[in-house]
Structures are given as structure tokens and as C-alpha cells.
PDB file of the backbone (N, CA, C, O) and the ligand in Angstrom, with CONECT records:
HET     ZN  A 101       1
ATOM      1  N   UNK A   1     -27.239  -7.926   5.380  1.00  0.00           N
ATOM      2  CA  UNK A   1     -25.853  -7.691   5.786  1.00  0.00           C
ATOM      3  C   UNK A   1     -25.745  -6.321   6.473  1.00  0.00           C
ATOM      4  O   UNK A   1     -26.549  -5.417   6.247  1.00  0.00           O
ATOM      5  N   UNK A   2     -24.987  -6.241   7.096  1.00  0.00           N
ATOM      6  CA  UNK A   2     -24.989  -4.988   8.313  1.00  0.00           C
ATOM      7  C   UNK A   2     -23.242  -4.393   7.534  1.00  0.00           C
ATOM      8  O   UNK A   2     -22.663  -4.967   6.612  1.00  0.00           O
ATOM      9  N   UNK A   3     -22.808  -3.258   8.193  1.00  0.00           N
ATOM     10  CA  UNK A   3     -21.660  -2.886   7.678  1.00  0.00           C
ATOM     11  C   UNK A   3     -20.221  -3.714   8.302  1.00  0.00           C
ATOM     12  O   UNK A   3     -19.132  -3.662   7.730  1.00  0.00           O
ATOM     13  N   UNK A   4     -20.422  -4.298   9.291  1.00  0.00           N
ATOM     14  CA  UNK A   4     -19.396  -5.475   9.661  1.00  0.00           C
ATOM     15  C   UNK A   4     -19.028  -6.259   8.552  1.00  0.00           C
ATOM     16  O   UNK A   4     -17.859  -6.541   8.292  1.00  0.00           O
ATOM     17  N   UNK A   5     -19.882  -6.573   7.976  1.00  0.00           N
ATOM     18  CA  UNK A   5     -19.791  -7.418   7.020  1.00  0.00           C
ATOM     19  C   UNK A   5     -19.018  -7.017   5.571  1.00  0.00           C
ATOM     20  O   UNK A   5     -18.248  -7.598   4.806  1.00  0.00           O
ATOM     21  N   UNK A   6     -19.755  -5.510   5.642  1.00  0.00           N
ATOM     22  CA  UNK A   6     -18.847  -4.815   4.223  1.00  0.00           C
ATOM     23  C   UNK A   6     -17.733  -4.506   4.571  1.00  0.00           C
ATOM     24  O   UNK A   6     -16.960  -3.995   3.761  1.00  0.00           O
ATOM     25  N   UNK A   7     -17.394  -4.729   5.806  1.00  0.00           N
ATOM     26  CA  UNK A   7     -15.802  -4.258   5.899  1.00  0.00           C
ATOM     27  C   UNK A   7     -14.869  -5.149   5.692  1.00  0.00           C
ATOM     28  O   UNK A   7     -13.730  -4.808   5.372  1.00  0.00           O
ATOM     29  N   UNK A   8     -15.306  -6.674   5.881  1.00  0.00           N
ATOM     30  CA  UNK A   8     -15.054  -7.691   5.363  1.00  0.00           C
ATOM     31  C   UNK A   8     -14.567  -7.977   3.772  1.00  0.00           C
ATOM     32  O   UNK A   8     -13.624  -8.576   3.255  1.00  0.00           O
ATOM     33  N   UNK A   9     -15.973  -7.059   3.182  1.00  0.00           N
ATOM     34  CA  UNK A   9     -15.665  -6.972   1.693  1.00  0.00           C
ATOM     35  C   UNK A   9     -14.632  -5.906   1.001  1.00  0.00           C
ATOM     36  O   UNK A   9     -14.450  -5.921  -0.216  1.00  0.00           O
ATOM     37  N   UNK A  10     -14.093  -5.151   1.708  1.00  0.00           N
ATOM     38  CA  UNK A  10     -13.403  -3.567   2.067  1.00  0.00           C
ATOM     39  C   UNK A  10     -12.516  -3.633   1.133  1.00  0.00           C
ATOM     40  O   UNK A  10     -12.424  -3.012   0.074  1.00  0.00           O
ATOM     41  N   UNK A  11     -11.529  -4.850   1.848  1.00  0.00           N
ATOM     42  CA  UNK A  11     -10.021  -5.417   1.291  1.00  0.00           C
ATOM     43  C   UNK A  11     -10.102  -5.616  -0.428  1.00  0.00           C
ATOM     44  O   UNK A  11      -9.748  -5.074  -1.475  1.00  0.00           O
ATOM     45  N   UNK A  12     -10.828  -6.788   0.090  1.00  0.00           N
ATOM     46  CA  UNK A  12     -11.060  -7.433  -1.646  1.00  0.00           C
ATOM     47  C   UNK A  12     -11.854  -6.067  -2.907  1.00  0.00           C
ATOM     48  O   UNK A  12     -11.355  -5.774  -3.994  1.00  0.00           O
ATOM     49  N   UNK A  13     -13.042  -5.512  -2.367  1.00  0.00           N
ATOM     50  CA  UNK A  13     -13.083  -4.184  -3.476  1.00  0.00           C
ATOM     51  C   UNK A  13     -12.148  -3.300  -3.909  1.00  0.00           C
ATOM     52  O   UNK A  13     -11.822  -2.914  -5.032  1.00  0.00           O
ATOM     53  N   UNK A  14     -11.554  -2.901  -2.154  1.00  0.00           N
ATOM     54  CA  UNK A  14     -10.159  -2.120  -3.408  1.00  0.00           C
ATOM     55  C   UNK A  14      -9.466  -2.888  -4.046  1.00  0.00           C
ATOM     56  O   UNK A  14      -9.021  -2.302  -5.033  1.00  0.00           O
ATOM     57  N   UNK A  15      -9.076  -4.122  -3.976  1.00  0.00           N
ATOM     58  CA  UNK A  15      -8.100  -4.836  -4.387  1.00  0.00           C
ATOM     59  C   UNK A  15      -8.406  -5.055  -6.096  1.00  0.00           C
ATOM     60  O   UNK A  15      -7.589  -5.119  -7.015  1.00  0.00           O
ATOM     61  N   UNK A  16      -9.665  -5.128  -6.124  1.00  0.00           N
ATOM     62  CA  UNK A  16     -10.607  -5.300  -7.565  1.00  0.00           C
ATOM     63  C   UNK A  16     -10.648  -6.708  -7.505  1.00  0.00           C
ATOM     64  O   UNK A  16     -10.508  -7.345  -8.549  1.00  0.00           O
ATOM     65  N   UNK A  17     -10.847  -7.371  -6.262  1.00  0.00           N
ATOM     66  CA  UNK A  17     -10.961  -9.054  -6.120  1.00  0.00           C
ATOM     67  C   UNK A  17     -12.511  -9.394  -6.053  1.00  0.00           C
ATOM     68  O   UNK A  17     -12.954 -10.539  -6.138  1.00  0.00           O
ATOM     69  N   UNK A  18     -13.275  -8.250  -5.889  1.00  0.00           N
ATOM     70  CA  UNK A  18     -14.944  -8.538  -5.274  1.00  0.00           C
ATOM     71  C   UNK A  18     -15.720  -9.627  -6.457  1.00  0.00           C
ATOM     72  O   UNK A  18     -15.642  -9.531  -7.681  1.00  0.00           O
ATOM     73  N   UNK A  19     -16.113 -10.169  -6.039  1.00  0.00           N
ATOM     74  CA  UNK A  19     -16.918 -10.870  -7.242  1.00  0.00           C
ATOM     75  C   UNK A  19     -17.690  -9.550  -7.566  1.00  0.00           C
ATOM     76  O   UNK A  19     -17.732  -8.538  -6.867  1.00  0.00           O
ATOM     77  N   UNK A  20     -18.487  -9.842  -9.160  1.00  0.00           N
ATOM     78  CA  UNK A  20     -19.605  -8.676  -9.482  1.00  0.00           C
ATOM     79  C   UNK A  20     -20.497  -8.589  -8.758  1.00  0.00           C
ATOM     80  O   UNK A  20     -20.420  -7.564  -8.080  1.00  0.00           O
ATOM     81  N   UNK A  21     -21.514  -9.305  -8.518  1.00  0.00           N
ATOM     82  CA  UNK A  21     -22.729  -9.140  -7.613  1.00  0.00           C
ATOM     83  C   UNK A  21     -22.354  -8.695  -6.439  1.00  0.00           C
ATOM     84  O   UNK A  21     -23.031  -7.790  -5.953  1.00  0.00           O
ATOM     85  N   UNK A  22     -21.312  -9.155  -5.767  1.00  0.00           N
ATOM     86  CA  UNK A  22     -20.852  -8.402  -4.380  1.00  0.00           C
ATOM     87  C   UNK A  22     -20.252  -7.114  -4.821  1.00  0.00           C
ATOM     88  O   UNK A  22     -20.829  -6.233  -4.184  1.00  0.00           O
ATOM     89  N   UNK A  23     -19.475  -6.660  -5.514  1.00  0.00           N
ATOM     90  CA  UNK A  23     -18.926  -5.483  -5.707  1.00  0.00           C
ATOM     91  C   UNK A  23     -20.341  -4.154  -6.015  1.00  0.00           C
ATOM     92  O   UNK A  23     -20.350  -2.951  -5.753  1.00  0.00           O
ATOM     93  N   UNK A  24     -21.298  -4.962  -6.599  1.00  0.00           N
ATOM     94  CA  UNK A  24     -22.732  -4.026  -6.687  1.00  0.00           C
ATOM     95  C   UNK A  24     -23.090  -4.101  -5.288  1.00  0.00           C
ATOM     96  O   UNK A  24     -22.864  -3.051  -4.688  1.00  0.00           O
ATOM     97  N   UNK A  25     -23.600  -5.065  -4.569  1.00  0.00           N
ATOM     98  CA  UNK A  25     -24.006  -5.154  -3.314  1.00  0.00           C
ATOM     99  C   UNK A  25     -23.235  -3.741  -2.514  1.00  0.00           C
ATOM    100  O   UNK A  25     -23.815  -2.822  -1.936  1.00  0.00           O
ATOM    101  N   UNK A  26     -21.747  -3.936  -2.708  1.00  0.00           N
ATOM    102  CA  UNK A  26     -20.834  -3.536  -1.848  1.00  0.00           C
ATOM    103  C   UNK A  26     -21.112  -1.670  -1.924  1.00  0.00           C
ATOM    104  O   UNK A  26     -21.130  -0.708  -1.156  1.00  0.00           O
ATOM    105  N   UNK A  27     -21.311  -2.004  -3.515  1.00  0.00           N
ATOM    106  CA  UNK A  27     -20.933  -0.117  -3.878  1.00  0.00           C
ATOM    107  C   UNK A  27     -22.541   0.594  -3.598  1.00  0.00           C
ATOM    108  O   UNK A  27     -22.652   1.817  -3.518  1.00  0.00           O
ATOM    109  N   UNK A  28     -23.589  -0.209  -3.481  1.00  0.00           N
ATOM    110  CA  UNK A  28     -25.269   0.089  -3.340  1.00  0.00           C
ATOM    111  C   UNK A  28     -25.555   0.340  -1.637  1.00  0.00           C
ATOM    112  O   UNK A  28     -26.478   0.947  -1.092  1.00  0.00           O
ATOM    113  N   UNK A  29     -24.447  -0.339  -1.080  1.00  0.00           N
ATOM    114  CA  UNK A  29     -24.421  -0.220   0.402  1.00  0.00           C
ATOM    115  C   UNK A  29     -23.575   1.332   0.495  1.00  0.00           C
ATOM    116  O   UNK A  29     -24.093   2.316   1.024  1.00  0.00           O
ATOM    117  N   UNK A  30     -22.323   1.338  -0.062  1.00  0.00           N
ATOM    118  CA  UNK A  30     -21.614   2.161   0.324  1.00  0.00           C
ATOM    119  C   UNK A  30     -22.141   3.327   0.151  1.00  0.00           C
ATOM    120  O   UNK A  30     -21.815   4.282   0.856  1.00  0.00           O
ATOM    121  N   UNK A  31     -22.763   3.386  -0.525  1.00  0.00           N
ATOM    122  CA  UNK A  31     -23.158   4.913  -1.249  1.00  0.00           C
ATOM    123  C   UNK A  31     -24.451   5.584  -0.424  1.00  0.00           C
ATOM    124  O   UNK A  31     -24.644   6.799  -0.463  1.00  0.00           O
ATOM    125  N   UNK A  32     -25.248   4.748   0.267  1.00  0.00           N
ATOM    126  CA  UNK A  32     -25.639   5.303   0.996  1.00  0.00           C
ATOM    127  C   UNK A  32     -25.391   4.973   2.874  1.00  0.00           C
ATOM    128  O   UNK A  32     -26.243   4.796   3.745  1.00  0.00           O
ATOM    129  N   UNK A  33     -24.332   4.987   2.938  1.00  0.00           N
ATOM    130  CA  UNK A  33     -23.899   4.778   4.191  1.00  0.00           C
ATOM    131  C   UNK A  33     -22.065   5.802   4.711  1.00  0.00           C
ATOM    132  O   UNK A  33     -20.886   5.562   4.450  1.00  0.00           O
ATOM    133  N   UNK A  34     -22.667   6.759   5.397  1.00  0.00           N
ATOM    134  CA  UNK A  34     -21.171   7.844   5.461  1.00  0.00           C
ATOM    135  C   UNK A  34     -20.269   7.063   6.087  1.00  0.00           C
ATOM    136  O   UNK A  34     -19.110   6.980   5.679  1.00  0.00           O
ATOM    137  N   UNK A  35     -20.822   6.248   7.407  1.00  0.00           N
ATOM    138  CA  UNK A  35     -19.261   5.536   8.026  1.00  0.00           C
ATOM    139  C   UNK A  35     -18.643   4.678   7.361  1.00  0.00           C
ATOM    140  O   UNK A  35     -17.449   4.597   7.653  1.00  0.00           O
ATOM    141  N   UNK A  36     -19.182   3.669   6.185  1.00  0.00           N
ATOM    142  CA  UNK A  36     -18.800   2.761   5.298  1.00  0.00           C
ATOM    143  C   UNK A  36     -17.581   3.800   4.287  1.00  0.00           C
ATOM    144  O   UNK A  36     -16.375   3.557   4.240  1.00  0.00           O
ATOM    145  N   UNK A  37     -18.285   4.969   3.542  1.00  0.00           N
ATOM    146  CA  UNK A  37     -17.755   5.548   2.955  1.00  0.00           C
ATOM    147  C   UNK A  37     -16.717   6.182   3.516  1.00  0.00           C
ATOM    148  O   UNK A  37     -15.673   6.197   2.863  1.00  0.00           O
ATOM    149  N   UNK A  38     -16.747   6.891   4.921  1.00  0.00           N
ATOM    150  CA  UNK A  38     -15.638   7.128   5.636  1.00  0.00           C
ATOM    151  C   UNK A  38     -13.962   6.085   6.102  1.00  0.00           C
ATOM    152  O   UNK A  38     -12.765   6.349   6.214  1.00  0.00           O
ATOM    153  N   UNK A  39     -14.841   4.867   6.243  1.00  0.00           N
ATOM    154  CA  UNK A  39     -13.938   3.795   6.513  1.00  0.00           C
ATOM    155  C   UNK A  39     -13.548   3.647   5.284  1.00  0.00           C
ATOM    156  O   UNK A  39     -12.317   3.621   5.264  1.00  0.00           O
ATOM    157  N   UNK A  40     -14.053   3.525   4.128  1.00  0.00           N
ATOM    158  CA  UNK A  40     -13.371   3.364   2.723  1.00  0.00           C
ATOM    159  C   UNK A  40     -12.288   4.319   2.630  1.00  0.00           C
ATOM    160  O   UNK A  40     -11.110   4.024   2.432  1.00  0.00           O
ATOM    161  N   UNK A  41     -12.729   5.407   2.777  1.00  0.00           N
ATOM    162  CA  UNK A  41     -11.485   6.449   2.191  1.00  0.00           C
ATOM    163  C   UNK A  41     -10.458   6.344   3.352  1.00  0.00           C
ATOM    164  O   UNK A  41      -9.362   6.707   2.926  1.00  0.00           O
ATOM    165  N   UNK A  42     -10.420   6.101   4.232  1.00  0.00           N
ATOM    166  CA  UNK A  42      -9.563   5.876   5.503  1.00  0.00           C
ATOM    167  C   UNK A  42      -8.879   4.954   4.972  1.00  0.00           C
ATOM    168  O   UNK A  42      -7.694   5.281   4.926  1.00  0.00           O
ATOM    169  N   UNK A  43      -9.145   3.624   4.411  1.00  0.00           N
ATOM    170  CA  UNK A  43      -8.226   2.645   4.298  1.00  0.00           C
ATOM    171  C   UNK A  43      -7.853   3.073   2.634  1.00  0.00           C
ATOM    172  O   UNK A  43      -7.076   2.209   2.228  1.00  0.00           O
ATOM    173  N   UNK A  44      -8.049   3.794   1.859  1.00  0.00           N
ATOM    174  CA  UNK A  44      -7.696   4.013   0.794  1.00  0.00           C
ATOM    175  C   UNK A  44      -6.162   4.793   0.960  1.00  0.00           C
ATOM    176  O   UNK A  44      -5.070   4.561   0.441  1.00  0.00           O
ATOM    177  N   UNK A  45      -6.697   5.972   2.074  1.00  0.00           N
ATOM    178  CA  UNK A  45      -5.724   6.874   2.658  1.00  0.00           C
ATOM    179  C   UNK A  45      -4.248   5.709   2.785  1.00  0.00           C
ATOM    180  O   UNK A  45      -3.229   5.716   2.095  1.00  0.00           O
ATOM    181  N   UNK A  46      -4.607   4.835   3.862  1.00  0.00           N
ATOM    182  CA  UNK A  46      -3.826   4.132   4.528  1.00  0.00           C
ATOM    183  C   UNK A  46      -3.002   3.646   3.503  1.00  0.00           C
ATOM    184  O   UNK A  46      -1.795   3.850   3.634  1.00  0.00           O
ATOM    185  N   UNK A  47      -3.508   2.882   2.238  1.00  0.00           N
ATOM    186  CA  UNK A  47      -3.011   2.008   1.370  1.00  0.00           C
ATOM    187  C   UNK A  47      -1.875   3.211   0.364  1.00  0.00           C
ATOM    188  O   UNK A  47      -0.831   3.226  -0.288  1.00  0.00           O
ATOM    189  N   UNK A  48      -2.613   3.792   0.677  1.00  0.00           N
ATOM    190  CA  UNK A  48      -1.247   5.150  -0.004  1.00  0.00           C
ATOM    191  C   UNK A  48      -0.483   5.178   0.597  1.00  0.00           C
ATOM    192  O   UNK A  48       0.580   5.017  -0.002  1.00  0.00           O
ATOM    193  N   UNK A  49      -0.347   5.393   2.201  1.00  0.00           N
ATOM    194  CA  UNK A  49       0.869   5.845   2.734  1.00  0.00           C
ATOM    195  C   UNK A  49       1.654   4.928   2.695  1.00  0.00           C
ATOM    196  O   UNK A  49       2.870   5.116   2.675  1.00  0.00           O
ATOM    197  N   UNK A  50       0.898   3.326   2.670  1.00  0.00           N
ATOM    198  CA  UNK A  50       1.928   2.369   2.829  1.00  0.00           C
ATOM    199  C   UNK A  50       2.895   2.303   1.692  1.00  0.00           C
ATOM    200  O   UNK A  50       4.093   2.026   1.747  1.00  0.00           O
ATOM    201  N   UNK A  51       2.059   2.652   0.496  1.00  0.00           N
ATOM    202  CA  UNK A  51       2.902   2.318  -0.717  1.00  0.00           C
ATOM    203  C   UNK A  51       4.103   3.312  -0.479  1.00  0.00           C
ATOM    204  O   UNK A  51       5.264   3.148  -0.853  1.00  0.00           O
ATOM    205  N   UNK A  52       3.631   4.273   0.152  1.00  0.00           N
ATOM    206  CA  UNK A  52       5.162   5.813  -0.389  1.00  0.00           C
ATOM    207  C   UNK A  52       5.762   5.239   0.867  1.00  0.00           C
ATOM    208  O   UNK A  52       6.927   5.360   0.486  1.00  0.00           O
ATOM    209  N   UNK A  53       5.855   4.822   1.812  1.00  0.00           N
ATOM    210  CA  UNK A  53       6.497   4.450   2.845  1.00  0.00           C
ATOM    211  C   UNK A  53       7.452   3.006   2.348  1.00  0.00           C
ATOM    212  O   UNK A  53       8.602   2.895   2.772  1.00  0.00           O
ATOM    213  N   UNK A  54       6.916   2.057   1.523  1.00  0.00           N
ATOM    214  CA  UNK A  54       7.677   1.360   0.568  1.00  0.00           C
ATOM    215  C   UNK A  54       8.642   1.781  -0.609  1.00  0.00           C
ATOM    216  O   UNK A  54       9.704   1.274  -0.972  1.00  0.00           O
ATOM    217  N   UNK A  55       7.854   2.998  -1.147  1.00  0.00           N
ATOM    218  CA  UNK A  55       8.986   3.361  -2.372  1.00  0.00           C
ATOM    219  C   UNK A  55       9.577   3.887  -1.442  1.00  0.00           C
ATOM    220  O   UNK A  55      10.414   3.049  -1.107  1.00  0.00           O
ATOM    221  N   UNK A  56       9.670   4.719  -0.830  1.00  0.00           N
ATOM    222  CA  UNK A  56      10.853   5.609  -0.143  1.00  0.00           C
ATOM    223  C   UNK A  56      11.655   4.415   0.421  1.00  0.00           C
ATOM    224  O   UNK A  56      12.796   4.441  -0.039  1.00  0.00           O
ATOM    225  N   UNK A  57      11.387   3.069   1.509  1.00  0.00           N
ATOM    226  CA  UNK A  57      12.356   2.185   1.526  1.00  0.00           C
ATOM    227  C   UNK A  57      13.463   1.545   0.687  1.00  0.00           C
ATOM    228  O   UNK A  57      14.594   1.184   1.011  1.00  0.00           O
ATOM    229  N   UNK A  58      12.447   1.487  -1.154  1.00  0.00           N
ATOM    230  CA  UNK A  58      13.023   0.785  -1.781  1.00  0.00           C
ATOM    231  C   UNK A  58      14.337   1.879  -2.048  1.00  0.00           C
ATOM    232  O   UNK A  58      15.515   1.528  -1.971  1.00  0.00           O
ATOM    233  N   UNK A  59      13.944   3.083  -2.331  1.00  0.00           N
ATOM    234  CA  UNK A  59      14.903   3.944  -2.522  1.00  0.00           C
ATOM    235  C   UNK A  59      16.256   4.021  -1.671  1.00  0.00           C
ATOM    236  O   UNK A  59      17.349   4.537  -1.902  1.00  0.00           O
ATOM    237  N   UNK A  60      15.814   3.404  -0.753  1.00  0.00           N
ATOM    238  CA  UNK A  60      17.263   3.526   0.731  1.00  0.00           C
ATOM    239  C   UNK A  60      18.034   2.167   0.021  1.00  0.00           C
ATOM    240  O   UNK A  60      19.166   2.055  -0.449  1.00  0.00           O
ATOM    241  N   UNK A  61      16.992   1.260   0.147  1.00  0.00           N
ATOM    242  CA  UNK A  61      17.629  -0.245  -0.610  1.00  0.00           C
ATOM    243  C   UNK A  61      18.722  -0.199  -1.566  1.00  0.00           C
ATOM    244  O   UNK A  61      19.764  -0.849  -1.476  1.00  0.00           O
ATOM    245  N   UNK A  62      18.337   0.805  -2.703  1.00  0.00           N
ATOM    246  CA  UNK A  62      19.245   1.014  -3.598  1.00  0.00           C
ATOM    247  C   UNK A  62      20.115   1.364  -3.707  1.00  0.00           C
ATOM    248  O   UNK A  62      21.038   1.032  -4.450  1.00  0.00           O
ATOM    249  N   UNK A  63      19.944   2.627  -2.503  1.00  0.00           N
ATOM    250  CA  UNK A  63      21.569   3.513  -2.245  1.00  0.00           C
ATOM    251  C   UNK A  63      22.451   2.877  -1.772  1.00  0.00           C
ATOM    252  O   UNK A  63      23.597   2.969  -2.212  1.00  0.00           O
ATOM    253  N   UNK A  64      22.132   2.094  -0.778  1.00  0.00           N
ATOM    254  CA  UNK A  64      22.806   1.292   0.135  1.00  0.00           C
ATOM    255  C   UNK A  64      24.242   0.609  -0.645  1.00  0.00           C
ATOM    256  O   UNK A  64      25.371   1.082  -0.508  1.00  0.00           O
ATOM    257  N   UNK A  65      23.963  -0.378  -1.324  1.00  0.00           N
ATOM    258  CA  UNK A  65      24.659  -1.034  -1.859  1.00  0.00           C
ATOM    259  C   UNK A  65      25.803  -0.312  -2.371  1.00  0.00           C
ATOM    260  O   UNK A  65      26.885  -0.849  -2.135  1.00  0.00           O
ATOM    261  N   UNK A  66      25.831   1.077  -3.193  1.00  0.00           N
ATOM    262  CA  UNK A  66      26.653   1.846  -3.972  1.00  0.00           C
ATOM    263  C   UNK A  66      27.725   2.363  -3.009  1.00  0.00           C
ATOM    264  O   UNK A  66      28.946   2.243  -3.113  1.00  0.00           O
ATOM    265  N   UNK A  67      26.781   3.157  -1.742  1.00  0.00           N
ATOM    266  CA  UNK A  67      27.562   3.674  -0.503  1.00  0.00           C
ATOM    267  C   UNK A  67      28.791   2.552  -0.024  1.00  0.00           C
ATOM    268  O   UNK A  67      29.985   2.836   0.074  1.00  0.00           O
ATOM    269  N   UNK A  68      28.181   1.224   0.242  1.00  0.00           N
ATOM    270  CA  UNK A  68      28.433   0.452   0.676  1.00  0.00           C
ATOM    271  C   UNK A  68      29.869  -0.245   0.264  1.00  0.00           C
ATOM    272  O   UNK A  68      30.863  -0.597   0.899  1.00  0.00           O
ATOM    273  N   UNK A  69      29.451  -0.269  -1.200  1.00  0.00           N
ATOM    274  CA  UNK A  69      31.201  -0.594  -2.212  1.00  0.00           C
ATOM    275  C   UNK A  69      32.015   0.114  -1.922  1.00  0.00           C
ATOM    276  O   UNK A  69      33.070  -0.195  -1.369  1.00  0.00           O
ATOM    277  N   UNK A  70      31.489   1.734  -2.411  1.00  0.00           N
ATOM    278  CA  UNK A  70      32.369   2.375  -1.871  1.00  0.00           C
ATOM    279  C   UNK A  70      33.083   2.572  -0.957  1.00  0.00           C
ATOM    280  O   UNK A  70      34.294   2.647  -1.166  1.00  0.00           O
ATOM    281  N   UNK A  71      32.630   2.698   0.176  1.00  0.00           N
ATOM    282  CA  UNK A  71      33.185   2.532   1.364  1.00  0.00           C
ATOM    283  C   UNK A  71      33.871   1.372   1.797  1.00  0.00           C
ATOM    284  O   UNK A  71      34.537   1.484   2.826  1.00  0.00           O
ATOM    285  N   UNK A  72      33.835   0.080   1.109  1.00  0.00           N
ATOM    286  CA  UNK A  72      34.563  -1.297   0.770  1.00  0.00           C
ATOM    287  C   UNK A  72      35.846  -0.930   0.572  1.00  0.00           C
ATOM    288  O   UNK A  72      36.843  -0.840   1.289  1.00  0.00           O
ATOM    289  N   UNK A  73      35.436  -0.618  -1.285  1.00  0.00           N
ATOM    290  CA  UNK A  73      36.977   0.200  -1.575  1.00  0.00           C
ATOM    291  C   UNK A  73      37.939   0.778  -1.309  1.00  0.00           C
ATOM    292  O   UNK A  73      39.121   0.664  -1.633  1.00  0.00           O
ATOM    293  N   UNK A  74      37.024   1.863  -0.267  1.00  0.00           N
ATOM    294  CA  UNK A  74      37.802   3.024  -0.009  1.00  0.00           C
ATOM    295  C   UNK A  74      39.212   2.458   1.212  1.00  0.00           C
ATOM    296  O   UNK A  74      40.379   2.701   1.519  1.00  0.00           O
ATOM    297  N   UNK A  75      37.884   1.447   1.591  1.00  0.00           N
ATOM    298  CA  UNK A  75      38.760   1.016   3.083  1.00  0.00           C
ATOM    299  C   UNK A  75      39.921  -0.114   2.518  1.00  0.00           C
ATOM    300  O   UNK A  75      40.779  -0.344   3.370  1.00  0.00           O
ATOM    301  N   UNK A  76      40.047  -0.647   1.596  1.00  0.00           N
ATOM    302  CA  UNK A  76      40.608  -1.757   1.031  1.00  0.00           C
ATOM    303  C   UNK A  76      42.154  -0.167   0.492  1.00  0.00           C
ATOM    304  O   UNK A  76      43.363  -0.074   0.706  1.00  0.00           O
ATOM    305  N   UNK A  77      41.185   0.667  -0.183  1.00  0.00           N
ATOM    306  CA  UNK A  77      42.238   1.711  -0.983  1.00  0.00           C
ATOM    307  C   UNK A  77      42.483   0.921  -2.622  1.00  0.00           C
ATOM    308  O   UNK A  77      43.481   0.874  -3.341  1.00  0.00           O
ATOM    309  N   UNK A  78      41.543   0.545  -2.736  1.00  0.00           N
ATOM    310  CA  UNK A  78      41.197  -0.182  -4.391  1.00  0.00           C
ATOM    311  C   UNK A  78      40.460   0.629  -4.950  1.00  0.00           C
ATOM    312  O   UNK A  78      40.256   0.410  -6.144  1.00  0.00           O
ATOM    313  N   UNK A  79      39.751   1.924  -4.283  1.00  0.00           N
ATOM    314  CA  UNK A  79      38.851   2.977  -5.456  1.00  0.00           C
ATOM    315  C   UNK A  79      39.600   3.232  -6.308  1.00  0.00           C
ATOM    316  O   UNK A  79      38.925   3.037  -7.319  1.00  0.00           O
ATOM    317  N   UNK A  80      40.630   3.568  -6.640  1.00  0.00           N
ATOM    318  CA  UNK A  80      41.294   4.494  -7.675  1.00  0.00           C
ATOM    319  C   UNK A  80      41.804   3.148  -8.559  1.00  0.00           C
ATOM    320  O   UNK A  80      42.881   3.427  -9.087  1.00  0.00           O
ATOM    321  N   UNK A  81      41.425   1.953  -8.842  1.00  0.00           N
ATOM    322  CA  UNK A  81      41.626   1.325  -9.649  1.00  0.00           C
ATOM    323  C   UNK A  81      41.646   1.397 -11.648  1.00  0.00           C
ATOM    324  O   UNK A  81      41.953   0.398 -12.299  1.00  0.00           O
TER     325      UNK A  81
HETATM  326 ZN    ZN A 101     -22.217   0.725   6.177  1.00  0.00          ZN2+
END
């Protein structure tokens, strides 16, 4: 197997989906190979930003709704209920 191939396996190792024998294969390759290991931490990088780029969405998600009543209310003139 050439590193095309481990990049293939890339997804599924971080994911903790690798079968065992491939996840040894995967980590016996990686360890001695810098662009494998480089491309690993690159998409590790990546998989972080996506997540904080999600919580920070979910966070807008949430506000939304509250702003949103309010400003319902306000316009109706039912806040002070
Ligand atoms: Zn490689």
C-alpha cells in the first residue's frame, strides 16, 4: 500500500472506525512517514475548526429564538404581560 491508500484509511482512524489490523497497518505506516503524519495532523486541525465553527453556530441558533419573541412581543406590545 502506498500513502494514497492511507489517506483513504485517514477518515475512518480518526473516527475510531479502522478495523484492528488496519488501524496497526495504518499507525506502523504513519509513524514512519512525515507527509502521512503531516496530513494527519492537518485533518485533525481541520476537524477542530469544524467542530468550534458548529458550536459557535449552535450558539447563534439559540439566541435567535429569544431575540426573536422578543421582538414579536415587543412589536405586538404584549411584553409587559
Ligand atoms: Zn505515507
Amino acid at each position: 500500500m502506498n500513502c494514497r491508500d492511507y489517506v483513504d484509511f485517514l477518515m475512518a482512524y480518526v473516527n475510531d472506525e479502522l478495523p484492528p489490523d488496519q488501524a496497526v497497518a495504518f499507525r506502523q505506516h504513519i509513524s514512519d512517514c512525515p507527509p502521512c503524519i503531516h496530513y494527519l495532523e492537518t485533518y485533525r486541525e481541520t476537524l477542530e475548526l469544524e467542530k468550534q465553527a458548529y458550536a459557535e453556530q449552535e450558539t447563534l441558533f439559540e439566541e435567535a429564538p429569544e431575540k426573536l419573541v422578543k421582538a414579536i412581543l415587543a412589536a405586538r406590545g404584549e411584553d409587559k404581560i
